[in-house]
N, C-alpha and C positions, 0 to 999 in steps of 0.2 A: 259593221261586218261587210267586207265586200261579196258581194253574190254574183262577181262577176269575174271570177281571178283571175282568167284567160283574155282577156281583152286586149287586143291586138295582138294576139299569138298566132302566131302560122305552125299546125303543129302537123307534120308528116305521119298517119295512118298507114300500117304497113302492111295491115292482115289481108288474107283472101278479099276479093270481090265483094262476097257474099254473104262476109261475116262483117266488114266494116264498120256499117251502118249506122247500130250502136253505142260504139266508140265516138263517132264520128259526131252523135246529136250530142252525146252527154260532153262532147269539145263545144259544141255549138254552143248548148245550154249556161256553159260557163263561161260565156264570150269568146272564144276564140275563136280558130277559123281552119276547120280541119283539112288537110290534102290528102286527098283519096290518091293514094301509091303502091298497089301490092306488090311484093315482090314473091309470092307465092301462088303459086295455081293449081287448084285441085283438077285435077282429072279422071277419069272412069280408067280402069285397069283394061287392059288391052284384050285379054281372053277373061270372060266370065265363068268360062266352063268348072274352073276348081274349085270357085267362091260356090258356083250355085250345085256344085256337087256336095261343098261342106254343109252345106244350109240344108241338104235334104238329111245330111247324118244329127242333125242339133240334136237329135234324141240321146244320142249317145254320150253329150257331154255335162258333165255337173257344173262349170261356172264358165260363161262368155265374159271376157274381160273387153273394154272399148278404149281404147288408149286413148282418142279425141271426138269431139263434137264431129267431126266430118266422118269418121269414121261410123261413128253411131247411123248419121241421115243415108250411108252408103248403104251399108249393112242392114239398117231397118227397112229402107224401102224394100229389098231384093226380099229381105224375109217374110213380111208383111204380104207383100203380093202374091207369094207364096205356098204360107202355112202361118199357124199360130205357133209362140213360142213353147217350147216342153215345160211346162208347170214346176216340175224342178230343176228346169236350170234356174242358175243362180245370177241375176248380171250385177257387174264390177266395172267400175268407170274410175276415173283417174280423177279427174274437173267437175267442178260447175258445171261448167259448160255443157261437158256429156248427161251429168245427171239430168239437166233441165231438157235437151234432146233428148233422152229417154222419153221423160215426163209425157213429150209432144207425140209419144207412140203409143203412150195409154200406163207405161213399164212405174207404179208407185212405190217399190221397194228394189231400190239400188245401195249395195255397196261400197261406200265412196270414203276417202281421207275428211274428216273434216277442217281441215288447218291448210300444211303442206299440198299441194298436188302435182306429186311424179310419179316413176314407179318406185321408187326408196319406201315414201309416205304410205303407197300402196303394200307395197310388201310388209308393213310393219301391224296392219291390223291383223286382229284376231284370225277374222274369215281367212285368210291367206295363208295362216299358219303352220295348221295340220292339214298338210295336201296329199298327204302320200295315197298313192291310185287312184287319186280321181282326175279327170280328164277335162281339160281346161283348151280354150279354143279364145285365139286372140286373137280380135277385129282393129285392122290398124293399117294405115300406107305403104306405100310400099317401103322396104328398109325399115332402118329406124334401132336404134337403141335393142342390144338384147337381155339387158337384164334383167327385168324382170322372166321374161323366161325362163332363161338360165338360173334364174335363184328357184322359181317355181318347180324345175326338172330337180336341182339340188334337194329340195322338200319332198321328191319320190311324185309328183304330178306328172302327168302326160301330157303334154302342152302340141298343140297344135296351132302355126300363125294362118290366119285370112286375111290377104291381103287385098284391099276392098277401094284401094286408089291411090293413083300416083300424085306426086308434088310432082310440082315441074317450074321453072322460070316464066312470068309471061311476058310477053312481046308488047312491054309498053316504054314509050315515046319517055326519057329522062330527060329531056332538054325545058321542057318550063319547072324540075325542081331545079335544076341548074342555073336556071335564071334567077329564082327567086332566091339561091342562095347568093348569087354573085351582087344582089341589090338588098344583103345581108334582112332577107324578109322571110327566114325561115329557124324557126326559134328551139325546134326540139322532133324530138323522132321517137315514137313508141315503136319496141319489137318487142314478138312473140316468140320464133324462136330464131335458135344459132343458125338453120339454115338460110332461112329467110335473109339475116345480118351477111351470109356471104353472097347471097343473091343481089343485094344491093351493091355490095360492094363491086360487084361485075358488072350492074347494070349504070352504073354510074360514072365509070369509067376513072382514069387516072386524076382526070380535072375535078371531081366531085370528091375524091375518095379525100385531098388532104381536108376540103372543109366540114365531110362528114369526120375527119378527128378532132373536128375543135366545137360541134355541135352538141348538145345535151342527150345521150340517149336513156331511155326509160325502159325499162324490161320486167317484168315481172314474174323472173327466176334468177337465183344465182348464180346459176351454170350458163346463163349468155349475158352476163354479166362477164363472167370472168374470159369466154372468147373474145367479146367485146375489148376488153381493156390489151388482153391479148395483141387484138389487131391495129393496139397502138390509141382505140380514142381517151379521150382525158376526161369526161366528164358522163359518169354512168350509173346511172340512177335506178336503183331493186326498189321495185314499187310491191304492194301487197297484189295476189292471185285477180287475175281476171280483168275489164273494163273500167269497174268501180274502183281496183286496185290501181290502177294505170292513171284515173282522173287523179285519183285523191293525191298520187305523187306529184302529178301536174301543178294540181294547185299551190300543193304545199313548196312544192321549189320555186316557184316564180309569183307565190304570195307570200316569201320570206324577202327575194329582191327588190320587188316593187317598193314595200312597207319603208 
C-alpha cells in the first residue's frame, strides 16, 4: 500500500490564510507539496455598531444559526467578550467545521446536518421544522445565499441576518503559480467555494485562466462543481465534505493513475 500517494504533486490550497494549514500538512503528510494560494480574505465588517447591538438582544432569540467556521470565530469572540450566551438559545451550524469552532468556545450541544452540509441539509432536520414564531438570528458574511432564510420566514420564523465579515479578494503576487504552471509543475487545485473559483479566475489573469481549464479541480460541493464546469474546466472532482474529504479525493484520483 502506498502511504505516500501525493508524491511529487504540487497541489494549489485555495482557502483563507488562516484556515489553510490543515489542508495543507494532511498534502504534506501524503507526500505532496502544498501551495499556499488564497484567493479569499476574510475581513472585520466596517461598522460593528449593529452586530454589537444584535448581540446585546441574544435574549430575544430562540435559535442562532452560523452559516461558516469564520463566522462562528467573528461572532464568538464579540459575544464572549461581552456576555454569556442565553441558556435557551438554541445554536445551528451548517459544517464540521462550525461545529468544531463552536466546540472551541465551550458550545457542546449543536445542531448540525450529519452527512450533506448546506442550507438544503440544514433545512431538512427536524429542529428547523416547526419554526412558526420563534425568532432566529443568522451569523454569516456579508451577502451570501438567502435561502435558508427565505424557507425559515416561509415556516412563519422571524429571521434576523448579522453580518459578522466581509470576503474580499487578497492582493497577492500570481506570477510563481504561473510559473510553475507554465514548467507544467502544478498538478491539481482544491476549492471551497464558487466565489473563491471566480476570484481566481481574476486573479489569474487571461494567461492562467486557459491552463486552470485543463488542470484537475477538487471541490467538495456540487454546486461549484457545476460553476466550475460552467466556466468551461474539463476535469472536476466532488470530493466528500471538509479537509479529509478534499485529501481522500486526492488520493484516490492520482492513486488510480499512478498504479
Amino acid at each position: 500500500m502506498n502511504d505516500r500517494p501525493l508524491r511529487g504533486k504540487n497541489i494549489v490550497v485555495t482557502r483563507p490564510v488562516h484556515q489553510a494549514q490543515e489542508l495543507g500538512a494532511l498534502i504534506r503528510a501524503a507526500g505532496g507539496n502544498p501551495i499556499l494560494f488564497p484567493v479569499l480574505e476574510i475581513r472585520d465588517v466596517e461598522d460593528l455598531k449593529p452586530l454589537l447591538a444584535l448581540i446585546e438582544r441574544l435574549d430575544e432569540f430562540d435559535l442562532a444559526v452560523f452559516i461558516s467556521p469564520n463566522a462562528v470565530v467573528k461572532a464568538m469572540n464579540l459575544i464572549t467578550a461581552r456576555r454569556a450566551l442565553p441558556a435557551k438559545l438554541a445554536l445551528v451550524a451548517i459544517g464540521r467545521g462550525s461545529v468544531k469552532e463552536l466546540g472551541r468556545f465551550g458550545a457542546t450541544e449543536v445542531i448540525a446536518p450529519a452527512r450533506r452540509f448546506d442550507s438544503e441539509a440544514l433545512l431538512e432536520l427536524p429542529a428547523l421544522q416547526d419554526v412558526s414564531g420563534k425568532r432566529v438570528v443568522v451569523f454569516r458574511g456579508d451577502g451570501g445565499r438567502e435561502l435558508l432564510g427565505d424557507t425559515l420566514q416561509a415556516r412563519g420564523a422571524l429571521v434576523e441576518y448579522a453580518e459578522c465579515y466581509r470576503r474580499g479578494t487578497p492582493d497577492v503576487d500570481a506570477a510563481p503559480l504561473l510559473e510553475a504552471w507554465a514548467r507544467n509543475e502544478l498538478h491539481a487545485i482544491t476549492m471551497t467555494s464558487s466565489e473563491g473559483l471566480h476570484n481566481l479566475i481574476e486573479m489569474i489573469g487571461s494567461p492562467g485562466r486557459a491552463r486552470l481549464r485543463k488542470t484537475p479541480l477538487f471541490v467538495p460541493h456540487a454546486r461549484i462543481a457545476e460553476v466550475a464546469r460552467g466556466l468551461g474546466l474539463a476535469t472536476v472532482i466532488v470530493t466528500e465534505p471538509g479537509d479529509d474529504g478534499l485529501l481522500a479525493g486526492l488520493t484516490d484520483y492520482f492513486g488510480k493513475r499512478d498504479s
